[in-house]
C-alpha positions in Angstrom: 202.5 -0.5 62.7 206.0 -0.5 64.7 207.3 -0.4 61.2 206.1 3.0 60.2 206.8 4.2 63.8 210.6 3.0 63.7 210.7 4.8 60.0 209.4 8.0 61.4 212.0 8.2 64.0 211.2 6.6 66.9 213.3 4.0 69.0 212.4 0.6 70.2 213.2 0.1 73.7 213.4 -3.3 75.4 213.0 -5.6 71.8 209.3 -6.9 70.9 207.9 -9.1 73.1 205.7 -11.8 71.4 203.5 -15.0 72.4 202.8 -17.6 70.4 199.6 -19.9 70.8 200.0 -23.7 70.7 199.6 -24.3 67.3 202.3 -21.7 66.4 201.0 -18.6 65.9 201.6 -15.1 67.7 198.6 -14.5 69.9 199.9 -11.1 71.1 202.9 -8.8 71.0 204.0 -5.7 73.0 206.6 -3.0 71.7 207.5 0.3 73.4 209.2 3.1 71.3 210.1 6.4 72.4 210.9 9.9 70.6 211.3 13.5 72.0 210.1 12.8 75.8 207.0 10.7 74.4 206.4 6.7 74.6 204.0 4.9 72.3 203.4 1.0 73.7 202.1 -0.6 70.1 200.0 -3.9 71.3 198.6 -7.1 69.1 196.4 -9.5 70.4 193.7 -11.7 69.6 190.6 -11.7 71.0 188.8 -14.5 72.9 186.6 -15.4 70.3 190.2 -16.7 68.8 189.5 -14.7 65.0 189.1 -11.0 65.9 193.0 -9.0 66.3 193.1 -5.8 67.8 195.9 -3.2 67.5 196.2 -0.5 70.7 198.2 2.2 70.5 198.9 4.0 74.0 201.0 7.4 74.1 202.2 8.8 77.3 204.3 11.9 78.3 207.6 10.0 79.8 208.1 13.3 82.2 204.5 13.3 83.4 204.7 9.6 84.2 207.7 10.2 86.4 206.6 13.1 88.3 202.9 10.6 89.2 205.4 7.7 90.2 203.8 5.7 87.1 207.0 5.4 84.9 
């Protein structure tokens, strides 16, 4: 998913952020890109049942979070 963001032209800020369980394996990752005054925070993770993954996507208006005090 950051993949095909990062081709379509948006930029990675701050790296990817992963966490790996015990036995090795990444149990959730967090990566922010940004393009034209917008944000999209891409986020894996694995739910407590330990065999369900969910991706979220969350877009936000990087002006909009700055006039509410949120960004």
């Amino acid at each position: 998913m950051v993949g095909e963001l990062r081709e379509r032209g948006r930029r990675q800020s701050g790296g990817l952020r992963e966490r790996e369980t015990l036995d090795g394996v990444i149990g959730d990752a967090v990566a922010s890109l940004g393009q034209r005054g917008w944000s999209v925070t891409a986020q894996y993770g694995i739910a407590t049942d330990g065999e369900t993954t969910v991706i979220t996507l969350t877009a936000y208006d990087q002006a909009c979070m700055k006039r509410t005090g949120a960004g």
